[in-house]
gemmi code that builds the backbone of each chain (N, CA, C; Angstrom):
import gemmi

chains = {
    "A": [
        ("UNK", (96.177, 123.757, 89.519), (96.380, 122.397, 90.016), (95.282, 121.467, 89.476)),
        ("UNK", (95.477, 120.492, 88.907), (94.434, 119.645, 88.007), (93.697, 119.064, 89.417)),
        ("UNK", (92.643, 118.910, 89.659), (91.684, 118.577, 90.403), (91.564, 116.811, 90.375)),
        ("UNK", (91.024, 115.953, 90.745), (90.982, 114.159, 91.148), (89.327, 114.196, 91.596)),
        ("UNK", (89.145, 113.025, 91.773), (88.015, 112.415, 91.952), (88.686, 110.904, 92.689)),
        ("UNK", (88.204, 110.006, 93.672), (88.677, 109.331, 93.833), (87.226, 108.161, 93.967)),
        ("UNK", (88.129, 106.971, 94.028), (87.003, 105.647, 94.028), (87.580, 105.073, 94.470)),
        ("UNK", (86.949, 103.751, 95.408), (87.068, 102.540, 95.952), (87.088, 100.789, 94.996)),
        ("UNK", (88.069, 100.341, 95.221), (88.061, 99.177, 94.415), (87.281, 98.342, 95.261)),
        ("UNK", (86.188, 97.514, 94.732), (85.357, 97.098, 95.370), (85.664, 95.932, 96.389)),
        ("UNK", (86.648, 95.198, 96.153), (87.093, 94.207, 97.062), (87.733, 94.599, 97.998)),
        ("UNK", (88.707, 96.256, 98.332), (88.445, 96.747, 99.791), (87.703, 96.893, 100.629)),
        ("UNK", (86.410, 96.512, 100.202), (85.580, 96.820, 101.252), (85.556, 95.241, 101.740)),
        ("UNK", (86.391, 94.435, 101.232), (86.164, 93.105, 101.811), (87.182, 92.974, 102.939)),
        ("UNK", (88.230, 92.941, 102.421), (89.688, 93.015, 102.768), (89.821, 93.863, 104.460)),
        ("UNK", (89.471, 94.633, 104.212), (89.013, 95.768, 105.615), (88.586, 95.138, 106.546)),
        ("UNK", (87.351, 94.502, 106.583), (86.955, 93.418, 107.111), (87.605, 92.224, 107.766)),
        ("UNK", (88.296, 91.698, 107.006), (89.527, 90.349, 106.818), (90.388, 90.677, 107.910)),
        ("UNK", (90.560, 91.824, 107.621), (91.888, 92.117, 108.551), (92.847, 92.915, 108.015)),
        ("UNK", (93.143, 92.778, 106.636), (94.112, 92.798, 105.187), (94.932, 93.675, 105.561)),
        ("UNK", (93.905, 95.662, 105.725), (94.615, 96.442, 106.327), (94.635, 96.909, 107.181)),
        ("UNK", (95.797, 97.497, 107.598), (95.756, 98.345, 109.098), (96.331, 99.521, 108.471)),
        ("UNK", (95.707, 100.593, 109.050), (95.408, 101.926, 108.870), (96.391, 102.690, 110.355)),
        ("UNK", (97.422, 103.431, 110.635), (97.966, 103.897, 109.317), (99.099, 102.861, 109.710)),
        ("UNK", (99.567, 101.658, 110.121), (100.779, 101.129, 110.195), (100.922, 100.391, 109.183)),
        ("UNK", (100.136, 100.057, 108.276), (100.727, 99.570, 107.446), (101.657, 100.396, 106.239)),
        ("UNK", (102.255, 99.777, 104.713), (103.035, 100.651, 104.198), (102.061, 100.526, 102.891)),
        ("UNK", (101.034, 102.189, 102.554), (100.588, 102.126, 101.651), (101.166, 103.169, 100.449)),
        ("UNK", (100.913, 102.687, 99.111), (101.774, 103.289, 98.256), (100.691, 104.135, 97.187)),
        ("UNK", (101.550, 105.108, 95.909), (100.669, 105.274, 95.317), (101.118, 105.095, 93.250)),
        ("UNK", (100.826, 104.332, 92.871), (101.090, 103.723, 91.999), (100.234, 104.533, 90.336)),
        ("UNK", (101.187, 104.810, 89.576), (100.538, 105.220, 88.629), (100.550, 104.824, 87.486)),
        ("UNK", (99.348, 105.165, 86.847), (99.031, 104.318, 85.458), (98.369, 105.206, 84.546)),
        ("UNK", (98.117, 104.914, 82.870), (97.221, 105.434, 82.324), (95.882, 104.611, 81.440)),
        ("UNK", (96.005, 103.819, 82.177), (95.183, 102.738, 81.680), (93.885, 102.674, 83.134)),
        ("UNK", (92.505, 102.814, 82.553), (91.389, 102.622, 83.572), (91.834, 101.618, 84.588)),
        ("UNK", (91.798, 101.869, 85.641), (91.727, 100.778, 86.363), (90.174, 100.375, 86.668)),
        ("UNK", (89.908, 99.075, 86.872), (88.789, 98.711, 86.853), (87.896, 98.139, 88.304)),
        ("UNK", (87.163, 99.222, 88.501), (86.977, 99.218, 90.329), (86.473, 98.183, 90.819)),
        ("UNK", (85.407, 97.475, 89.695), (84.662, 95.993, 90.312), (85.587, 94.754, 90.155)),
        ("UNK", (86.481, 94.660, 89.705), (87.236, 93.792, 89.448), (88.502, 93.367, 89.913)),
        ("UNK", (89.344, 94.463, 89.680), (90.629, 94.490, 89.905), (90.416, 94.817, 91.272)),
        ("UNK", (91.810, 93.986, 91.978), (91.995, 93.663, 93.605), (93.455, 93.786, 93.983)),
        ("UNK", (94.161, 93.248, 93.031), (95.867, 93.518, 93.785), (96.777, 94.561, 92.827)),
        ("UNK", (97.538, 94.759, 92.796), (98.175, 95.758, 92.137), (98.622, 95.181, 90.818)),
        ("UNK", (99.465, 93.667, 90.874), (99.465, 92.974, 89.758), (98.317, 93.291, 88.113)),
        ("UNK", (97.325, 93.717, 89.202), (96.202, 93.687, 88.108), (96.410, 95.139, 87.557)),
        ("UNK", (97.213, 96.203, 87.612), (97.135, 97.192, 87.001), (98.379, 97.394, 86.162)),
        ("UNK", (98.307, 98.256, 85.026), (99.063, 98.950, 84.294), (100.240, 99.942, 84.482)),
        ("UNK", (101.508, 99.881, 85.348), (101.619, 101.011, 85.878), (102.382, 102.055, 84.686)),
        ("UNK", (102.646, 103.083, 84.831), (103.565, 103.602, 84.241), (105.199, 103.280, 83.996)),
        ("UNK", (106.348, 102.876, 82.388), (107.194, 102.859, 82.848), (108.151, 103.369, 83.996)),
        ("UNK", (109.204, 102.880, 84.459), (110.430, 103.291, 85.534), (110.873, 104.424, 85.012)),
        ("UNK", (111.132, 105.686, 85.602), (111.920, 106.774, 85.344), (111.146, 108.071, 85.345)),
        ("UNK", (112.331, 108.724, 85.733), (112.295, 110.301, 86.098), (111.520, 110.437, 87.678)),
        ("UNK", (112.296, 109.284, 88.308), (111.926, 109.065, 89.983), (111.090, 108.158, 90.061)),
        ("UNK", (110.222, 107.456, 89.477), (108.951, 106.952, 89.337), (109.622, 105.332, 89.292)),
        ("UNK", (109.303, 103.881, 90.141), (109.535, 102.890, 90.304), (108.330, 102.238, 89.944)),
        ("UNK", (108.690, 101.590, 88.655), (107.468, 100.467, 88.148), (107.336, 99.433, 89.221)),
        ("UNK", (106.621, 98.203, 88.872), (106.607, 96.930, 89.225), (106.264, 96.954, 90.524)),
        ("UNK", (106.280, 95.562, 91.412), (105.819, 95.177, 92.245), (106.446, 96.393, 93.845)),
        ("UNK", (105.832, 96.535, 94.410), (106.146, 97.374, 95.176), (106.887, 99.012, 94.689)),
        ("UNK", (106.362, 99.601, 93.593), (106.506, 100.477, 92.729), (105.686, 101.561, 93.270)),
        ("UNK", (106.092, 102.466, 92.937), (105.380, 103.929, 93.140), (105.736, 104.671, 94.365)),
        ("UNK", (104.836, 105.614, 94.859), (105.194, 106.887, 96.180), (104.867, 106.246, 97.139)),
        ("UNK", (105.911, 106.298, 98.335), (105.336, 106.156, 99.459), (104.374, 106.945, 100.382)),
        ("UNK", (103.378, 106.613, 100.612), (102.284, 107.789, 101.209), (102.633, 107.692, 102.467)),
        ("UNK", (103.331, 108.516, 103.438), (103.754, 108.491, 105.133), (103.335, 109.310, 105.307)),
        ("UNK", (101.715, 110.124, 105.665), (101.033, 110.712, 106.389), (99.960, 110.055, 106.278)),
        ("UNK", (99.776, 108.871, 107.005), (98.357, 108.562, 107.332), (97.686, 108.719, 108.478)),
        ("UNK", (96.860, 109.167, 108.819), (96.505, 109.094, 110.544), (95.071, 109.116, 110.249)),
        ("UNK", (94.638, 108.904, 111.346), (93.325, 108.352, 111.883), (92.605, 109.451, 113.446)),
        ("UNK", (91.553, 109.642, 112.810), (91.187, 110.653, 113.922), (89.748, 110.226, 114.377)),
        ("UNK", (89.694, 109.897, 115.735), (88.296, 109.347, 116.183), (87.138, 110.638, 116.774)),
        ("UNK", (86.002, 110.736, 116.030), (85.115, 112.154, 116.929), (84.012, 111.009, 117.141)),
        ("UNK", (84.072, 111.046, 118.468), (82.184, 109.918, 118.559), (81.955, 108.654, 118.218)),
        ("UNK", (81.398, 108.491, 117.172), (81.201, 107.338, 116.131), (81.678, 107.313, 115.098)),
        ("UNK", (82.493, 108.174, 114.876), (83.255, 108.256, 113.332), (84.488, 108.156, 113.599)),
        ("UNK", (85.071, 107.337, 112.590), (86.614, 107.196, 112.850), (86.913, 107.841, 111.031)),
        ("UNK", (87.778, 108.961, 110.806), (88.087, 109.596, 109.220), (89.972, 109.116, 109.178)),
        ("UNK", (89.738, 108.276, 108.110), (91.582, 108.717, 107.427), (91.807, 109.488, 106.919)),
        ("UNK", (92.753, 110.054, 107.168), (93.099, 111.232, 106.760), (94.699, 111.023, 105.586)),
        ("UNK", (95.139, 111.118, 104.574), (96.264, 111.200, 104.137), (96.684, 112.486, 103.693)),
        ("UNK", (97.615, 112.913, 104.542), (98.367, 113.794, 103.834), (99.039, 114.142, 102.462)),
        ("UNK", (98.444, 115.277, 101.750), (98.855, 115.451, 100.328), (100.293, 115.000, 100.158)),
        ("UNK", (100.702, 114.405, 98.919), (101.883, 114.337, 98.686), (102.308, 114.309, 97.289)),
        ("UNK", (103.336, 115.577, 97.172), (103.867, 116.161, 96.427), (105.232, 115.366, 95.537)),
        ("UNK", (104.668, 115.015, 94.560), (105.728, 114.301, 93.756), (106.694, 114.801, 92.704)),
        ("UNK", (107.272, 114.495, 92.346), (108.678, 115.517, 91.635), (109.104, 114.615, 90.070)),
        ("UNK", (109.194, 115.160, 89.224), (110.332, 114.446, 88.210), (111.406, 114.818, 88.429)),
        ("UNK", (112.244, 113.726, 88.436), (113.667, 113.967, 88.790), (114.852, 113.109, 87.719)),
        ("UNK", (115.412, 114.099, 86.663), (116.351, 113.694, 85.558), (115.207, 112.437, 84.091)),
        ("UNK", (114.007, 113.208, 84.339), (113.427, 112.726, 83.112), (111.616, 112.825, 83.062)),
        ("UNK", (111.222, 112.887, 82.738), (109.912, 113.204, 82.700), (109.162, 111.828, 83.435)),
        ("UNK", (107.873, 112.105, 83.787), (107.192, 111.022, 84.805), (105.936, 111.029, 83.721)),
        ("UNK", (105.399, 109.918, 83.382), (103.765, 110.131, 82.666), (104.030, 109.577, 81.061)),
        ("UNK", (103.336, 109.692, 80.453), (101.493, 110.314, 80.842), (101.092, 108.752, 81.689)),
        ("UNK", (99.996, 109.501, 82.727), (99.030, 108.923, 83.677), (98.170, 109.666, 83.864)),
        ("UNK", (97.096, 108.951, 84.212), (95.595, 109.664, 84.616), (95.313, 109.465, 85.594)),
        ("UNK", (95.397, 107.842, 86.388), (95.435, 107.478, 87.565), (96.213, 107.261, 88.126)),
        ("UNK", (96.279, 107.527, 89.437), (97.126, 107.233, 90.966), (96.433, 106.216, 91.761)),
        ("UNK", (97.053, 104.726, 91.995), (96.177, 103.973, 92.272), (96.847, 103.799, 93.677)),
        ("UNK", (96.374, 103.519, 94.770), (96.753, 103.408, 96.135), (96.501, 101.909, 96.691)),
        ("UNK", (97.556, 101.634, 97.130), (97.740, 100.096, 97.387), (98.216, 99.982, 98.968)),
        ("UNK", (97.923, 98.622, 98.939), (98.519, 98.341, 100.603), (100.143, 97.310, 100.811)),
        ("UNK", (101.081, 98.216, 100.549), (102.028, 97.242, 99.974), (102.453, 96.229, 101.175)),
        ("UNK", (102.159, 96.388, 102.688), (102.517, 95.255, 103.262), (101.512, 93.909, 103.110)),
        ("UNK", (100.268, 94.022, 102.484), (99.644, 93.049, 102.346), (100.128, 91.974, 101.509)),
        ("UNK", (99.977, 90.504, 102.558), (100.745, 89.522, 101.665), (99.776, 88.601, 101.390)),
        ("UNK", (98.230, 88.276, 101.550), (97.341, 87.710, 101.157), (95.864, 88.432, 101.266)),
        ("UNK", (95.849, 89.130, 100.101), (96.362, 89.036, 99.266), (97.210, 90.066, 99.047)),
        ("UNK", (98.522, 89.574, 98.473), (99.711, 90.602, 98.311), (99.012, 92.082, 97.187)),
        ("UNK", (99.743, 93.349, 98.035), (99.583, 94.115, 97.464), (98.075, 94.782, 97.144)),
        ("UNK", (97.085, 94.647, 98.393), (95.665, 94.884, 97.712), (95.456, 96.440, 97.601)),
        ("UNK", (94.412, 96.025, 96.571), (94.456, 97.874, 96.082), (93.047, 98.451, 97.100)),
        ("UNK", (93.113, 99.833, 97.182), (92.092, 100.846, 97.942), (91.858, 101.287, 97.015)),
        ("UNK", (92.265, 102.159, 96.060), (90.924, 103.218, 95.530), (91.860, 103.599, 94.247)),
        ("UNK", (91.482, 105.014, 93.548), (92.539, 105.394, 92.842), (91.876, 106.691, 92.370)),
        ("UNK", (93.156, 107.628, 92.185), (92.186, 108.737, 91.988), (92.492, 109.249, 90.729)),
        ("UNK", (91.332, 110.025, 89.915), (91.208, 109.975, 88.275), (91.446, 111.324, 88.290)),
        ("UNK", (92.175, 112.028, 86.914), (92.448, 113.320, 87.081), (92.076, 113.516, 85.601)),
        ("UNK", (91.148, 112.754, 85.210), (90.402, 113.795, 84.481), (90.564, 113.642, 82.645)),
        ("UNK", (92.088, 113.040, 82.731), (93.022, 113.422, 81.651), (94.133, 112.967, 81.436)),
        ("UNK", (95.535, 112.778, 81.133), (96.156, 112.530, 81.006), (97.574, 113.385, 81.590)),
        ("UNK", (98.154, 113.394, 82.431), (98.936, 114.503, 82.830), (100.619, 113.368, 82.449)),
        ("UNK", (101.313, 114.676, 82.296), (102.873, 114.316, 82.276), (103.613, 115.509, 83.329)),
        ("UNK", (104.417, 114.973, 83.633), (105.384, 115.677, 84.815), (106.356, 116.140, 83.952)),
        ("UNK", (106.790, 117.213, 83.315), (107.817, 117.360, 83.131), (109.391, 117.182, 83.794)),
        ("UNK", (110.587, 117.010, 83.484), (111.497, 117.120, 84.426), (111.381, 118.219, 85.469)),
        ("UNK", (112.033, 117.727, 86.319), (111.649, 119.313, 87.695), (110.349, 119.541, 88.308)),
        ("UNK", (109.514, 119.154, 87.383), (108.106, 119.432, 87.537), (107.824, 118.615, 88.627)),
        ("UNK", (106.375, 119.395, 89.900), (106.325, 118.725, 90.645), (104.703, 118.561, 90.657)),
        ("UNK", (103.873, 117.143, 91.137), (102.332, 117.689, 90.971), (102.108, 117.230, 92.746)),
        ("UNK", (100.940, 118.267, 93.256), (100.731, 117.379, 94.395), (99.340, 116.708, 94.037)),
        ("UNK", (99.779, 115.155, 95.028), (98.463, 114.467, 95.015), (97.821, 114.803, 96.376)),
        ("UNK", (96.458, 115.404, 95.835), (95.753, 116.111, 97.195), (94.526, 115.022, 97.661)),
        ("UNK", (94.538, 114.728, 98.848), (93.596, 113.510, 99.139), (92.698, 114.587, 100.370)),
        ("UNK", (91.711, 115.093, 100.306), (90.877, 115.640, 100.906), (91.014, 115.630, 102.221)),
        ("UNK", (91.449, 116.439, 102.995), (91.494, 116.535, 104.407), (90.708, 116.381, 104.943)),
        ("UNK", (89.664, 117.491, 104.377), (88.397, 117.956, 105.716), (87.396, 116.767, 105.508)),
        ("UNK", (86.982, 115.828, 104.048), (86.222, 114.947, 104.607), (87.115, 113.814, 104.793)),
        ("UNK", (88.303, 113.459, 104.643), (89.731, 112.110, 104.505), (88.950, 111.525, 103.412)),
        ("UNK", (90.367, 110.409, 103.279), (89.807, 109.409, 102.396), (88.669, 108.442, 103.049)),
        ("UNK", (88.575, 108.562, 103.757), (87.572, 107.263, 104.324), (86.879, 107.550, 105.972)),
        ("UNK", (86.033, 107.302, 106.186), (85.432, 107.603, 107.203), (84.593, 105.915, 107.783)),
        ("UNK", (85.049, 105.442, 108.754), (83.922, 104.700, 109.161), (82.874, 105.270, 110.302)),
        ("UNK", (81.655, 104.739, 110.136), (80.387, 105.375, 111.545), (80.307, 103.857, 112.128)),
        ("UNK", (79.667, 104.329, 112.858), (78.980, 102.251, 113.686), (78.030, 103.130, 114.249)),
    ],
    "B": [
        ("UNK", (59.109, 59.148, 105.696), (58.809, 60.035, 106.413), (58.966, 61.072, 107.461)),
        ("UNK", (59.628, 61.977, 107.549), (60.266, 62.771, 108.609), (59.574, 63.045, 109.674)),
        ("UNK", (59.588, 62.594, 111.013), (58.958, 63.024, 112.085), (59.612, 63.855, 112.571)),
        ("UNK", (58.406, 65.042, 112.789), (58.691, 66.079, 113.566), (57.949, 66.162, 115.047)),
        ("UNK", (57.826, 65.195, 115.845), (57.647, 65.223, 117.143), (58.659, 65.572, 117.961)),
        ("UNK", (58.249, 66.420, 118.778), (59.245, 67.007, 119.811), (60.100, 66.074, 120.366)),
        ("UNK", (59.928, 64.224, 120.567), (61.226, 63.602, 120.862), (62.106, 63.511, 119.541)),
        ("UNK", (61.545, 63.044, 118.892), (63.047, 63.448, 117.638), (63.348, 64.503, 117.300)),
        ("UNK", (62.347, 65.809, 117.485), (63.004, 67.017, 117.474), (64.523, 67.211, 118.805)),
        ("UNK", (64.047, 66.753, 119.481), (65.152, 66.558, 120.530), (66.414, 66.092, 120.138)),
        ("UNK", (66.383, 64.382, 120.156), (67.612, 63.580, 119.735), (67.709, 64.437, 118.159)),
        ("UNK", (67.339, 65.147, 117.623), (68.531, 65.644, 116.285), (68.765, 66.915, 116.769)),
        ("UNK", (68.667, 67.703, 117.945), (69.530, 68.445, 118.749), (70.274, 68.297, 119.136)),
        ("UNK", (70.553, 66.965, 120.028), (71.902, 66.478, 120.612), (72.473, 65.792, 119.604)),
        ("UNK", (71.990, 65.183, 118.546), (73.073, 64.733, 117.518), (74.049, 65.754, 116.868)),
        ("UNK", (73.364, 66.893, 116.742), (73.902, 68.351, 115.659), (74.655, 68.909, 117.185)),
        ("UNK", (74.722, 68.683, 118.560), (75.191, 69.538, 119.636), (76.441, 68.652, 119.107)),
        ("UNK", (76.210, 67.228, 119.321), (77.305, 66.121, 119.274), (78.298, 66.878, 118.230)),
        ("UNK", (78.056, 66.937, 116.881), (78.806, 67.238, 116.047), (79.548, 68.663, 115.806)),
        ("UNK", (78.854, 69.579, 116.045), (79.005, 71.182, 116.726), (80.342, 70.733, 117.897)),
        ("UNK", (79.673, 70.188, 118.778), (81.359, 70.240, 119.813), (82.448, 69.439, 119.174)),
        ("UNK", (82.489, 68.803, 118.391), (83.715, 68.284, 117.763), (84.022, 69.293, 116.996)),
        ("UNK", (83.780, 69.199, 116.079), (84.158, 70.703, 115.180), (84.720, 71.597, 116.056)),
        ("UNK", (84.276, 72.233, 117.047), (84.998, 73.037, 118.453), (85.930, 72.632, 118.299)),
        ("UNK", (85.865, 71.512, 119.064), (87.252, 70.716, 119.827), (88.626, 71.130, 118.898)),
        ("UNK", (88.094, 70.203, 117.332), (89.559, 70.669, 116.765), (89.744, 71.965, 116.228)),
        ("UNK", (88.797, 73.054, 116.207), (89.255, 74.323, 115.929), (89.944, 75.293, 117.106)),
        ("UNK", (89.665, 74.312, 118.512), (90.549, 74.889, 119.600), (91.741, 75.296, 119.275)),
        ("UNK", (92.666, 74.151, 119.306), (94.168, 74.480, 119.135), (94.356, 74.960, 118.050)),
        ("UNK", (93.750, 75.212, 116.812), (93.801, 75.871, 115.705), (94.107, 77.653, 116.067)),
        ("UNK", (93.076, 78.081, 116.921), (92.901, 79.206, 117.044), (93.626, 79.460, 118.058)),
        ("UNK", (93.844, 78.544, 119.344), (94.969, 79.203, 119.907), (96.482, 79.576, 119.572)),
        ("UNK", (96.696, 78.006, 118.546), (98.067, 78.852, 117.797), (98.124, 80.266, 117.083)),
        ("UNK", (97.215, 80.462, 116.369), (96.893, 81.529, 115.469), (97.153, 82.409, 116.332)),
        ("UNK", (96.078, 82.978, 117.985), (96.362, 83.926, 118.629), (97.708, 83.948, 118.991)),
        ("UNK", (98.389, 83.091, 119.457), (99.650, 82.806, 120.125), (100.628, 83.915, 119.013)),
        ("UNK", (100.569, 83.309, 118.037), (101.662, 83.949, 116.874), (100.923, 85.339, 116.765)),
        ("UNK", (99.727, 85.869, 116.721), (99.412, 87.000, 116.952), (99.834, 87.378, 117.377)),
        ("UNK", (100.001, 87.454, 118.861), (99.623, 88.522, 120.165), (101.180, 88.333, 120.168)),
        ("UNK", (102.216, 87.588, 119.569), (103.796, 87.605, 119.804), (104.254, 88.539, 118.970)),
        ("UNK", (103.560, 88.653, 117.512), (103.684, 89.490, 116.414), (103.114, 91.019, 116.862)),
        ("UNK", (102.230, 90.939, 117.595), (101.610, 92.575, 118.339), (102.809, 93.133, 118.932)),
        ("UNK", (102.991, 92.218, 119.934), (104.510, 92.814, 120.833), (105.298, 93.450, 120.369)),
        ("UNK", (105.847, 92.615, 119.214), (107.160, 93.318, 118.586), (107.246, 94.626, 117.917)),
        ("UNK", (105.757, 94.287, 117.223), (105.151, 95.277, 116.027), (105.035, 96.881, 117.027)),
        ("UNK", (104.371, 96.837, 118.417), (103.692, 97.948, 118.921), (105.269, 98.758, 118.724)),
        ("UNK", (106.329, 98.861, 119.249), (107.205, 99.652, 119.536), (107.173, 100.513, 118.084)),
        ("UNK", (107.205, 99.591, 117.171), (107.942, 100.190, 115.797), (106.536, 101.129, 115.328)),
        ("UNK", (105.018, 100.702, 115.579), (104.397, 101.249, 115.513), (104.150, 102.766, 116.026)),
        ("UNK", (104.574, 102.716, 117.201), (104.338, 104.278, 117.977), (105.886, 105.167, 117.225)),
        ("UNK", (106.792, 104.567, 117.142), (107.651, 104.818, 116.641), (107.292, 106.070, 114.952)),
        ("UNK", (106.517, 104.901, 113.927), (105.922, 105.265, 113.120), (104.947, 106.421, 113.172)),
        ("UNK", (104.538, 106.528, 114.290), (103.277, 107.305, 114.312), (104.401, 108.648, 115.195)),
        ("UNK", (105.267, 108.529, 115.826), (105.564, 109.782, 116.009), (106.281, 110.157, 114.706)),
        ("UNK", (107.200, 109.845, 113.929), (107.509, 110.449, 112.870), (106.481, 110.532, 112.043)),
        ("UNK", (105.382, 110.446, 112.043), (104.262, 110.623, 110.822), (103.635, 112.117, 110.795)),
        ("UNK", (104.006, 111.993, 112.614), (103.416, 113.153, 113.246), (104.336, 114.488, 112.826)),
        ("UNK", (105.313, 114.231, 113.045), (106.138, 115.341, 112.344), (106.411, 115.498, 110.778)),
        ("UNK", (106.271, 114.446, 110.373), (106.225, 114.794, 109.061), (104.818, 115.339, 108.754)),
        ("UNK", (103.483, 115.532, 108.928), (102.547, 115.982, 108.076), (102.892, 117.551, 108.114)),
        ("UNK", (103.288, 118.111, 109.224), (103.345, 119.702, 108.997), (104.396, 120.031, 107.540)),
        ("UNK", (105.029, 119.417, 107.835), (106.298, 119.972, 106.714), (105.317, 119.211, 105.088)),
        ("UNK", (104.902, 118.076, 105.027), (104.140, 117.760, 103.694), (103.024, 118.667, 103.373)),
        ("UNK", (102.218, 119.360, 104.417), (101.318, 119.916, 103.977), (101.555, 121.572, 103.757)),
        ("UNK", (103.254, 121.906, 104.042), (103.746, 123.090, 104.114), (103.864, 123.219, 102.180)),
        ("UNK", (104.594, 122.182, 101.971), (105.219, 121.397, 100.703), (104.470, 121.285, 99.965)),
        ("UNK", (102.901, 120.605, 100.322), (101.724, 120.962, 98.966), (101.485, 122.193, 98.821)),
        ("UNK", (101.523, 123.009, 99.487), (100.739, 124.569, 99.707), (101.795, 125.288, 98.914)),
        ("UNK", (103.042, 125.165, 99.243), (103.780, 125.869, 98.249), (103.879, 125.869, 96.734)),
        ("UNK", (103.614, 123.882, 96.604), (104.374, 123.356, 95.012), (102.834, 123.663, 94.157)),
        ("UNK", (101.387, 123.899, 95.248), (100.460, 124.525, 94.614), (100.515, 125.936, 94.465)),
        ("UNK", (101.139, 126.752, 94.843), (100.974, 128.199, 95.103), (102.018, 128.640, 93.336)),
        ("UNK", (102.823, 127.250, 93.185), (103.922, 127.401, 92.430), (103.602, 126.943, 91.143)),
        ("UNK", (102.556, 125.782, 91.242), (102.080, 125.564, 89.848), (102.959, 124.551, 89.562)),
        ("UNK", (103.622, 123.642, 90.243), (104.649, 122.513, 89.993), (106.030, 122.997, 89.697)),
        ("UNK", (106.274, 124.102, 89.445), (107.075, 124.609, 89.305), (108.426, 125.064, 90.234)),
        ("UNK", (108.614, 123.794, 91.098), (109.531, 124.436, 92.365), (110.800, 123.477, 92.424)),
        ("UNK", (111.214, 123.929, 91.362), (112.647, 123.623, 91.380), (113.448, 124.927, 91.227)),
        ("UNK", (114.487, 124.979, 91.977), (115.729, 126.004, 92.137), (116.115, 126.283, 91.277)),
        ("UNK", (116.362, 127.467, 90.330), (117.477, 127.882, 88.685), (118.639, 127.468, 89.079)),
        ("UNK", (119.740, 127.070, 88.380), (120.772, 126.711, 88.826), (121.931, 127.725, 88.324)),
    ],
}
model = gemmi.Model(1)
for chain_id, residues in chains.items():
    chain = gemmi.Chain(chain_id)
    for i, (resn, *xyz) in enumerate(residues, 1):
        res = gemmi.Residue()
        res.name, res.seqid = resn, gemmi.SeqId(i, " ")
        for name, pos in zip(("N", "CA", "C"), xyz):
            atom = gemmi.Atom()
            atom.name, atom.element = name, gemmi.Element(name[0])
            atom.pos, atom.b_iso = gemmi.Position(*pos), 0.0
            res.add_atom(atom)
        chain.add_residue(res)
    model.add_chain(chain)
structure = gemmi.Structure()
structure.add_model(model)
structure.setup_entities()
């Protein structure tokens, strides 16, 4: 299983703040590309490269996997998100090449579509038809943890 | 020359209080509309929310059944036909 690394686009940490997202009711997606995305800069999804449409895979604006395991678990002073891995499929044509999986907040409408993070695999992967990869987002520490 | 004696330190307290409560004033009804359409938008939203969160709840067992396998499989988990 090809291994990820993940990062924060730096203007989530604004957005969070704002209000932008809500964790887990909002509808966040996961969008892929093979072009760097650029963490200090880039903020809405517009701003990325995604991969053409096909072999299951939906370009463009509200494009990509829907991520529906998000939850939120409070111990103390720490609140961790947690997303459940999710396992993606080519279906009647190959998916790729991509390197990144970029994760967005697709109900956000100002600013529409803001991006969270994206995770780098290293390389360039293609899905063959049939082929399935899972995207594994770390359980035991989540994607995100706040303390106070 | 700017005097800084404690009576004009005074009167440019109540001048800046003066201007401070206006600014208030019209950000009142500003913010109560805002909450208003909030807390109407909460209402509606909570049902569909718990809603969401119980199917989320049932779905993670079966997604994390689903990574464990399509990893055990190497991506490889499609049916021969």
């Amino acid at each position: 299983m090809p291994s990820s690394t993940f990062t924060f686009f730096h203007d989530f940490s604004e957005q969070v703040l704002r209000g932008v997202h809500s964790f887990p009711s909002h509808t966040y997606k996961a969008a892929l590309t093979n072009t760097a995305p650029t963490a200090a800069t880039n903020t809405i999804l517009s701003d990325i490269t995604q991969i053409s449409t096909g072999g299951g895979y939906t370009s463009g604006a509200g494009g990509g996997y829907t991520l529906d395991g998000l939850t939120l678990t409070q111990s103390s002073n720490v609140t961790k998100l947690e997303i459940t891995d999710e396992v993606i499929t080519a279906s009647g044509a190959s998916v790729g090449p991509f390197r990144y999986v970029v994760i967005y907040n697709d109900t956000a409408t100002s600013p529409a579509d803001a991006l969270v993070g994206f995770l780098d695999y290293g390389s360039a992967l293609t899905l063959a038809d049939t082929e399935s990869l899972t995207l594994d987002f770390n359980a035991t520490t989540g994607v995100l943890t706040v303390t106070v | 020359m700017t005097s800084y004696n404690a009576e004009a330190m005074r009167a440019r307290f109540q001048e800046l209080k003066g201007k401070r409560d206006a600014v208030r004033q019209s950000l009142e009804p500003l913010r109560s509309k805002r909450d208003a359409i909030e807390q109407d938008a909460a209402l509606k939203i909570a049902p569909i929310d718990d809603e969401i969160a119980k199917h989320t709840k049932a779905l993670k067992p079966i997604k994390e059944e689903m990574a464990l396998l399509n990893n055990a499989l190497g991506g490889k988990t499609w049916l021969p036909k």
